[in-house]
Structures are given as C-alpha cells and as structure tokens.
Legacy VTK file of the C-alpha trace (Angstrom):
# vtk DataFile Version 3.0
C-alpha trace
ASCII
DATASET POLYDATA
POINTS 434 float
0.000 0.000 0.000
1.807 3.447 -1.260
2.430 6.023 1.591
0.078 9.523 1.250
3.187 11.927 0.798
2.851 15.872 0.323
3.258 17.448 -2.764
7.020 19.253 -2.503
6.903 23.178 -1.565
7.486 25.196 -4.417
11.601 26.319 -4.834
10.278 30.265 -5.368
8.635 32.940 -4.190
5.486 34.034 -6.211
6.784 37.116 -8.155
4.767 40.669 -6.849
1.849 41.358 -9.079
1.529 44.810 -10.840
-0.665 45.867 -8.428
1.955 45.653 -5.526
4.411 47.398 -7.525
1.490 50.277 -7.816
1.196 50.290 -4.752
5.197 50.336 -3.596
5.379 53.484 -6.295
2.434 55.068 -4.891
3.710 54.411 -1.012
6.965 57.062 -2.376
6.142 60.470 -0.611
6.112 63.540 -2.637
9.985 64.691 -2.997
9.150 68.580 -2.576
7.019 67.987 0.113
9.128 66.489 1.912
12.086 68.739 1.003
9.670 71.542 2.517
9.101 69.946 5.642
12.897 69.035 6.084
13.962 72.979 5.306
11.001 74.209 7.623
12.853 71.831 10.377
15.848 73.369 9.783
14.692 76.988 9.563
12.609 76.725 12.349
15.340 75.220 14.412
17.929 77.532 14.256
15.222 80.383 15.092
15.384 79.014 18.890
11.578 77.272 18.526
11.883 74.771 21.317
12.308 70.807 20.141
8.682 69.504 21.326
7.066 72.597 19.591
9.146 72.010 16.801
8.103 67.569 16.470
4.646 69.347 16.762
4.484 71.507 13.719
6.532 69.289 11.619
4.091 66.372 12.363
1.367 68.887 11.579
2.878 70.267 7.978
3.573 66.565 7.255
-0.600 65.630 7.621
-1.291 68.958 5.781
1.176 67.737 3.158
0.101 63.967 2.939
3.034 62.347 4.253
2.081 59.054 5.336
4.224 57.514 8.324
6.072 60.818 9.018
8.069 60.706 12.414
10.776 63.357 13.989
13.383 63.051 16.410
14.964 66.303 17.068
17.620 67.584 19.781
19.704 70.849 20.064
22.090 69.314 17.565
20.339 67.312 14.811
17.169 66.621 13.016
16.223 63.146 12.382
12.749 62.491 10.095
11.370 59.632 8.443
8.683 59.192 6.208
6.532 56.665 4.683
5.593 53.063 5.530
7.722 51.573 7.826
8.735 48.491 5.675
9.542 51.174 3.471
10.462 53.965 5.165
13.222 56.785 4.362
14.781 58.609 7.245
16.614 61.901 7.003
19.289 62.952 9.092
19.605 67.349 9.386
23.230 68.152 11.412
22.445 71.505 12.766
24.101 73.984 15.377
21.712 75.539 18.083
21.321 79.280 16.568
20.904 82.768 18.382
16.656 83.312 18.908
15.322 85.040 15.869
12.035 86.186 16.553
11.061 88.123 13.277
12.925 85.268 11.134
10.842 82.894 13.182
7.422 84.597 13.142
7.887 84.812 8.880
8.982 81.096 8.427
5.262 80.294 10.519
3.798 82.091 8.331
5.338 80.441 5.135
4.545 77.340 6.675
0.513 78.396 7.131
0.356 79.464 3.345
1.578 76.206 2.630
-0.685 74.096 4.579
-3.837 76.203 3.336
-2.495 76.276 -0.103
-1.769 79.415 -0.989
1.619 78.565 -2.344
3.238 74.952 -3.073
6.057 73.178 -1.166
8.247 74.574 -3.824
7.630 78.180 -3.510
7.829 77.652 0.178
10.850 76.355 0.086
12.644 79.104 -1.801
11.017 81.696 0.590
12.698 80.025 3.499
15.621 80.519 1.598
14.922 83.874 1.140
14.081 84.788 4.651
17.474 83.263 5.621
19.055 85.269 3.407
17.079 88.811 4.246
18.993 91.489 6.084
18.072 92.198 10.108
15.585 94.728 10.916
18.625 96.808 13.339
21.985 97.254 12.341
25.293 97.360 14.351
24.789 100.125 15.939
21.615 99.415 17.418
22.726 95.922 18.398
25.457 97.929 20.353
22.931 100.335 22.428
20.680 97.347 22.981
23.463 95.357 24.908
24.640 98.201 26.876
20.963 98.911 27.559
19.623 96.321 28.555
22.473 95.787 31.003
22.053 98.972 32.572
18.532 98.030 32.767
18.979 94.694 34.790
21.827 96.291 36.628
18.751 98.714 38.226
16.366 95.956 38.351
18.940 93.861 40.826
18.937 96.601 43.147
22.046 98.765 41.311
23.377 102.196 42.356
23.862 105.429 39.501
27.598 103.683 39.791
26.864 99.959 39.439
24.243 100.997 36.844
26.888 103.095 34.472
29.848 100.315 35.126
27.391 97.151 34.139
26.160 99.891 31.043
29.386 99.793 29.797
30.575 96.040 30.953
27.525 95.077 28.373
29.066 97.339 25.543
32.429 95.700 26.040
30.759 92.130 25.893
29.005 93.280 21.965
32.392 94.020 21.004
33.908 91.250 21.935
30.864 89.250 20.427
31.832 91.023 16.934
35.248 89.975 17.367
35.075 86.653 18.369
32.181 85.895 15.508
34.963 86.704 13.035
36.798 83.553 14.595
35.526 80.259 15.083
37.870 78.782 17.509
37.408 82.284 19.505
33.876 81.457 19.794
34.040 78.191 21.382
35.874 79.392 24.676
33.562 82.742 24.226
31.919 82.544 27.521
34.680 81.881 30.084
36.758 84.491 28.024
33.810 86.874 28.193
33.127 86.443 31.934
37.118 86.886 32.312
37.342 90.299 30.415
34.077 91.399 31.920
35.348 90.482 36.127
38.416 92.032 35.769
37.309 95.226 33.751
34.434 95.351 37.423
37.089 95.251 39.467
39.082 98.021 37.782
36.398 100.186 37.369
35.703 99.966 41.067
38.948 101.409 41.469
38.998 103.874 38.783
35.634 104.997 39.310
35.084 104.918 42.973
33.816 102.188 45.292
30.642 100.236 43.728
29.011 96.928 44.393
31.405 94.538 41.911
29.309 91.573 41.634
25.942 93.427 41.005
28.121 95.056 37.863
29.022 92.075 37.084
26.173 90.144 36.939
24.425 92.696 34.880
27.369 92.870 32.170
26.883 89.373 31.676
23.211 88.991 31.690
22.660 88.442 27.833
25.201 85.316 28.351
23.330 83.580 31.177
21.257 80.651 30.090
18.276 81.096 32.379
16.423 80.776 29.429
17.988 77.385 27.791
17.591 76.174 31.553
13.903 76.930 31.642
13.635 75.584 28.263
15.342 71.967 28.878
13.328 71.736 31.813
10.268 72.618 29.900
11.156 69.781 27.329
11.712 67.247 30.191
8.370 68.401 31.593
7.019 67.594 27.758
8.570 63.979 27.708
11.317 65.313 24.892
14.097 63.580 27.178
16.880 63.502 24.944
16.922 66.690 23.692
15.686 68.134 27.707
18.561 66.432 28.880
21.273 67.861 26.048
19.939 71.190 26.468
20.164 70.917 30.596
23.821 69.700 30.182
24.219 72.662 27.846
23.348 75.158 30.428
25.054 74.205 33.062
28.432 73.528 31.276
27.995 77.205 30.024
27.125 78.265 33.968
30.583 76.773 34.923
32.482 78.319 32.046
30.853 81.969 33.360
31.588 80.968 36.972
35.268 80.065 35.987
36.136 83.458 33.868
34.649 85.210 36.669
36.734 83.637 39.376
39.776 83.948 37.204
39.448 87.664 36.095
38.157 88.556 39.838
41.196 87.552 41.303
43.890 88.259 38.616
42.142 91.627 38.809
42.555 92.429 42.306
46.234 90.769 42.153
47.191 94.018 40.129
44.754 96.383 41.260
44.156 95.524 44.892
40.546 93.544 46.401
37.805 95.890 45.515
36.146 97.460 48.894
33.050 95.221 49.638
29.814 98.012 49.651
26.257 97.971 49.368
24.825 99.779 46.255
22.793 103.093 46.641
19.308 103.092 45.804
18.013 104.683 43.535
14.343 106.475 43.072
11.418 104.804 42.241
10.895 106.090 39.021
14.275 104.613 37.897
12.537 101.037 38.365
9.843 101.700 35.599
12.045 103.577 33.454
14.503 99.868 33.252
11.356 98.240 32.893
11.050 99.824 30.089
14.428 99.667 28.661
14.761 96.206 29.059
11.891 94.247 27.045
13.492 97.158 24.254
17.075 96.341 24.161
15.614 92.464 24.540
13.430 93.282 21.276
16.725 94.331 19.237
18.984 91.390 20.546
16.110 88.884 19.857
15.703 90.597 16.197
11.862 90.710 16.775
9.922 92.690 14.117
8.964 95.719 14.889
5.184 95.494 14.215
5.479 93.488 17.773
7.490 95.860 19.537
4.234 97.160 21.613
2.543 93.888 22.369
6.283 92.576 23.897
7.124 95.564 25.966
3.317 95.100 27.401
3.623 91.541 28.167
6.749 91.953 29.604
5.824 94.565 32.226
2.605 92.267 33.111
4.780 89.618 33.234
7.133 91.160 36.030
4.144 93.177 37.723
2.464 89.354 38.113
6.337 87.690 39.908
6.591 90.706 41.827
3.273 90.372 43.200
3.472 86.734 42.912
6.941 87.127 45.111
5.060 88.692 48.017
2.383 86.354 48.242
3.980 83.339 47.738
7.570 83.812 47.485
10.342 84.892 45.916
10.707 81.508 44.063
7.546 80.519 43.937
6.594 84.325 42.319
8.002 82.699 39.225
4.670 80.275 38.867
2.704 84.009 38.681
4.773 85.293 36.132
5.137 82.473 33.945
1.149 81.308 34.150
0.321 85.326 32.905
3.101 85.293 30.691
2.084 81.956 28.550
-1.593 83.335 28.834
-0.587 86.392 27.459
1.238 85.156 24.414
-1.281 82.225 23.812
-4.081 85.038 23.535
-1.681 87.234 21.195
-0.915 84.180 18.824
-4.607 83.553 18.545
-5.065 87.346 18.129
-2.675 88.356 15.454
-1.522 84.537 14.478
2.120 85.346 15.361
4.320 82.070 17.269
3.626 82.523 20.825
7.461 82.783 21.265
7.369 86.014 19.788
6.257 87.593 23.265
7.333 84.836 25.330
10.666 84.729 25.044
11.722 88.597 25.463
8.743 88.170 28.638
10.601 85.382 30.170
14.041 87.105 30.546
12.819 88.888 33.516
11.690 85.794 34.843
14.259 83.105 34.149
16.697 82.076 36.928
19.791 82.923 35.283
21.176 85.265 37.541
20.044 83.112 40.614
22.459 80.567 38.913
25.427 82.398 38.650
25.452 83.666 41.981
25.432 79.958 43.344
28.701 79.551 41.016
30.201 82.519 42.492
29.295 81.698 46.251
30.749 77.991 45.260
34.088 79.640 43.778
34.543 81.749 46.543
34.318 78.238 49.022
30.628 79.214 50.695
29.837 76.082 49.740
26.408 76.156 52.150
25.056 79.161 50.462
26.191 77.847 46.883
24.224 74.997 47.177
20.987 76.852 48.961
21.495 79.437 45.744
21.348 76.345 43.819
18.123 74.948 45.459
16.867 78.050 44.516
17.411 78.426 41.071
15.814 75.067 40.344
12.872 75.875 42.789
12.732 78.763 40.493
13.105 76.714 37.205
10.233 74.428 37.729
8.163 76.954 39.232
8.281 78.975 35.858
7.857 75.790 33.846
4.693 74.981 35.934
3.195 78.225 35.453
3.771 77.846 31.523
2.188 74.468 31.533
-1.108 74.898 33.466
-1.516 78.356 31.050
-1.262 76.052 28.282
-3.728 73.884 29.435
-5.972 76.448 30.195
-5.632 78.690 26.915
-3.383 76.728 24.981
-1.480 77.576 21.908
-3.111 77.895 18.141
-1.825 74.713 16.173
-1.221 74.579 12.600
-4.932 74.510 10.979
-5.742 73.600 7.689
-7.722 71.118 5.669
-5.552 68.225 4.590
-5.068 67.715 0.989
-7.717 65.885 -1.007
LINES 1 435
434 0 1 2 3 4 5 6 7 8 9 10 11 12 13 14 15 16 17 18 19 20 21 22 23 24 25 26 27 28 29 30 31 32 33 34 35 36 37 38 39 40 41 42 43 44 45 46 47 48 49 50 51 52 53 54 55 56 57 58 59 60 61 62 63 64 65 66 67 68 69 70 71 72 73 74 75 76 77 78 79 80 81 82 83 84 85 86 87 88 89 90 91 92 93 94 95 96 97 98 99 100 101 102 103 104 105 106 107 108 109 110 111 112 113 114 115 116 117 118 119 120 121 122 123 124 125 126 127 128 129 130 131 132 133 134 135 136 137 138 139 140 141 142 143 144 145 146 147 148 149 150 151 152 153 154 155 156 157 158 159 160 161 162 163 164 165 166 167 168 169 170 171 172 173 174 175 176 177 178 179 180 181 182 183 184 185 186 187 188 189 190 191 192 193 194 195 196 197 198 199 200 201 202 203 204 205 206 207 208 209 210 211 212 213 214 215 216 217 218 219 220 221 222 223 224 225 226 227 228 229 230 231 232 233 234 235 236 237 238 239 240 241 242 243 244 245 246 247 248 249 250 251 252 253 254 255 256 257 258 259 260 261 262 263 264 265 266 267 268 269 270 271 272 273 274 275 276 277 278 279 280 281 282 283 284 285 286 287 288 289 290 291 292 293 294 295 296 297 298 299 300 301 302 303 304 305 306 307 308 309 310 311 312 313 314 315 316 317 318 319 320 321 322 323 324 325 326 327 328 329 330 331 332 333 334 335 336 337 338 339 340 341 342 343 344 345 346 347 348 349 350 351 352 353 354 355 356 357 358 359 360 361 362 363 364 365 366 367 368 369 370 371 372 373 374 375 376 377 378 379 380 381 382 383 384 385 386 387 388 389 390 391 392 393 394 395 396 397 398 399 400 401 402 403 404 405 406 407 408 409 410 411 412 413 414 415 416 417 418 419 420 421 422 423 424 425 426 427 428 429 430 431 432 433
C-alpha cells in the first residue's frame, strides 16, 4: 500500500503582481514635500523654537502635506525624520548647530509654513522663501545691536537693586561684551571658549572700574554685564522639554546650560582675582538706591534692548514691551504672596496666557512675546550667583542658591504648563489635501 506523501513546496517565491508594484510606487512620498518639511525643520530650528514645539508643527505640515508615516526626532544638535511606511520607510538625518533666537525670522517662516498648509503657495515656492528669509537682512543694524546690549544691562543692573555707579559700570561692561561678540564671531575657535573668556574680560574690567571709578558693588556690575550670556532661558527651556517627555533633547539642552554656567563661573573667578592681584581687592559696599521712578524707566528699557537682541519685528514691539511689564508686575506680586521663588509660577502662568491670547489674536508664534517676557523671569542670575558663592568656598550658600534656582526653574515651567492647558497655543490649521 503506497504512503500519502505531500506534494514538494514550491523552490520560489510568487513574483509581486503589478498591483503591488502600484502600490510600492504610490507608497513614495512627494519629494518637494518632503524637502519643505525638512527645510522648515531646519529653519525653524535655528530660530530658537523649542524641540517639542518644533516635532509638533513638523508632524502637523507633514498631515497637511500627505506624508504618510512621518516621524521626527529632534535635539539641540540634529534633526532626524522619516517618512513613509515603515517596511519602506526613508529617514533623514539634518546636522544643525543651536542658533541665536530670531524672533522676526521665526514669526515669517510660521507664516510660510501656514500658506503652505492652506495652499496658498506649493512646497516649492515655500521652500525658496525660506531661503529667502534666511538670506534677508536684520531689521537693526550694528549700531543698534550695540545700544541694545549696553541697555539692557544697565537696565537689569537697576532691576537687581544697582546704584547710579553699578548701573553706568554694568552699562558699559555690556558694551564691552558686543564688542567682543563682533570679534570673536569673526573667529571660530574664539567662539568656542567665548563665555569663560567673556566672563574673564568682563570680572576684571568690574574690578578696575571699582577702582577707577570709585567704590561700587562689583558683583551686582558684574552680573548685569553678563546677563545676555546667562542661560536662564535654555535652563527653563530643557526643563520645559523634560516636563514635555522630549528627554533627549531636555537632557542635552540641561547639560548645555550648566556647562555654560561653569564656564561663566570660571572666567569670573579667574578675572576677579587676577584683577585684584594688580589692582588691589575691591572694597566690599552695598549699592545706593536709587528712586522709584528709575525702576519703571529699566522696565522699560529692558523688554526694548531684549526686542533688538532677539531681532523681533517691529510690528510686535508694543505687544512685547506690554507683556513683559505684566509679566514682572504678576512675579513681583506673585513674590510677596507666595515667594520669591515661587513668584516665578505668577509670572510664567500670565506670561504663557498672554502670548497664547496674542498668537490667537494676530496669528504670530507665541514665542514672539514669550521669550523677550521670560528674561525677567528666568533664573539665570540666581544661577550664577550659586557659582560665584561655590568659587569663593561658601559652599552652604552655593548649594541653597542652587536649590533656589531650580525651585525657580520648575516653578516657571509649571506656570507655563497649566496656562497652556488652560488657553493653549493655536496649532497649525488647515484642511488636509484631497
């Protein structure tokens, strides 16, 4: 009796039909599309727009644009993407280098990307009018770049409690540190030890001053020279990230901050002493106070000279210099009701509700009156004088400075949060393509 045996598999694989191979070609996203979304990415990036808000419009444009399976990975120093299927899928990898914040460049790449998603113009044309923004000359020149650092450091300088004499020294402590911005952006390798340099020139120039010019409170001139080189902000924004589950980039950015805190607290120890080697220790004094109106009139001066350094358009000038004075109004009067840390939660909760309602209003990024808001608010200056008090061996108060500064940190971060939960931010709207 014969044995039931199987017929023997077949040696190949059943060719694809022409309908798979359709469908493979048809799976292929759309080349200028996705060269649109890739140069938005970029653009958008080295504006200073913050990595989960960035994933979030990029996913957004991507929908708009019909780009099946598009994903994003971004940190401070790359963009990855992919796109399509994810048998098939094609991944992207963008090398970029965190840029200076560029509000008005910012604000007119958003709006390039909302023509595109409604219609008005193709990928293509969008793409060559990022180009074109990147390539378009700043609304201030030189000069005013100069008065707005010198400004805005006299400004702070009053703001920290400064005298007419810590106010003039930090006034022109922040001119020397433009300068030395202009010459160090003519050299690369300069620019990569700019910060401890910068703190170095800017501590020892304090201390001479004090001796040139008469007694005055060192450190508070000091501080305020260096305030546009503190990274209060990047520290508020890493922890804002972490907050937002971006833990990669969070984490870069946090590590960023505070390696750029100990390069500051190192040029300043350096300069401080080398300083009073050759000149003699600088006598220890309280500053003078000065009137009241002096407050308002920095309070003023500073969301202006922030306006110039952040290269924000001037059609926004008004609405910034408004939110930033409600902004500080709400921490001061957060400060004596809850706190001086927790004052931060005030200011940052009417801060983010203030530039939610203005993006809605005038559909500008909500950064645009954010950002120059938040200076007044971030804990930059809390951090550097936990560096200094850890230099100078008060290594109790260093780390209660510390304490503070993060206290302060995540107390701003909250207060942006729960005002985006409340009012949150306009998203990218549009119908999707047919």
């Amino acid at each position: 009796m014969a044995a039931d045996t199987d017929p023997a598999p077949s040696s190949t694989a059943p060719l694809p039909s022409p309908a798979d191979l359709t469908a493979s070609r048809d799976d292929e996203p759309d080349a200028a599309a996705v060269g649109f979304v890739l140069h938005l990415g970029r653009a958008l990036h080295s504006y200073g727009e913050a990595s989960h808000r960035l994933e979030d419009m990029l996913g957004a444009m991507s929908d708009r644009l019909g780009l099946r399976g598009a994903q994003f990975f971004t940190q401070p120093t790359s963009i990855m993407a992919s796109f399509g299927p994810v048998e098939r899928q094609r991944t992207h990898m963008l090398r970029v280098e965190p840029g200076d914040v560029n509000l008005g460049r910012l604000a007119a790449v958003e709006d390039v990307s909302r023509e595109v998603a409604q219609g008005i113009i193709t990928p293509v044309e969008g793409t060559a009018r990022i180009n074109r923004i990147a390539e378009s000359p700043g609304p201030y020149g030189p000069f005013t770049t100069t008065l707005a650092f010198a400004g805005i450091s006299g400004a702070t300088c009053q703001l920290l409690g400064g005298g007419a004499r810590e106010v003039g020294a930090a006034t022109l402590l922040g001119l020397c540190v433009r300068l030395f911005s202009m010459l160090a952006g003519r050299q690369p390798r300069l620019m990569r030890v700019f910060e401890p340099l910068a703190a170095f020139l800017v501590s020892g120039a304090a201390v001479a001053l004090a001796h040139l010019a008469g007694p005055l409170s060192v450190l508070v001139a000091t501080l305020a020279g260096l305030i546009v080189l503190l990274p209060g902000l990047t520290l508020t924004t890493a922890l804002r990230e972490l907050s937002s589950r971006q833990l990669a980039s969070g984490t870069a950015r946090l590590s960023g901050a505070f390696i750029t805190f100990l390069g500051l607290g190192f040029g300043v120890a350096l300069g401080n002493r080398l300083a009073s080697a050759a000149f003699g220790a600088p006598v220890l004094m309280d500053p003078v106070p000065l009137p009241g109106w002096a407050s308002w009139a920095a309070l003023l001066l500073s969301p202006i000279g922030a306006i110039i350094i952040l290269r924000a358009a001037p059609r926004d000038a008004l609405w910034i210099i408004l939110g930033t004075i409600l902004g500080a109004e709400a921490g001061r009067r957060g400060a004596a009701a809850l706190g001086p840390e927790l004052g931060a939660f005030a200011g940052g909760f009417v801060v983010a509700l203030a530039s939610n309602a203005y993006a809605r209003w005038r559909r500008r990024p909500p950064a645009v009156v954010l950002v120059p808001a938040m200076l007044l608010l971030v804990p930059g200056s809390i951090g550097f004088l936990s560096l200094n008090a850890l230099m100078e061996r008060q290594a109790l108060a260093g780390i209660e400075t510390a304490f503070s500064m993060m206290l302060t940190a995540v107390a701003l971060v909250a207060g942006l949060l729960i005002a985006g939960v409340i009012a949150p931010e306009p998203r990218l709207r549009a119908s999707p393509p047919r």
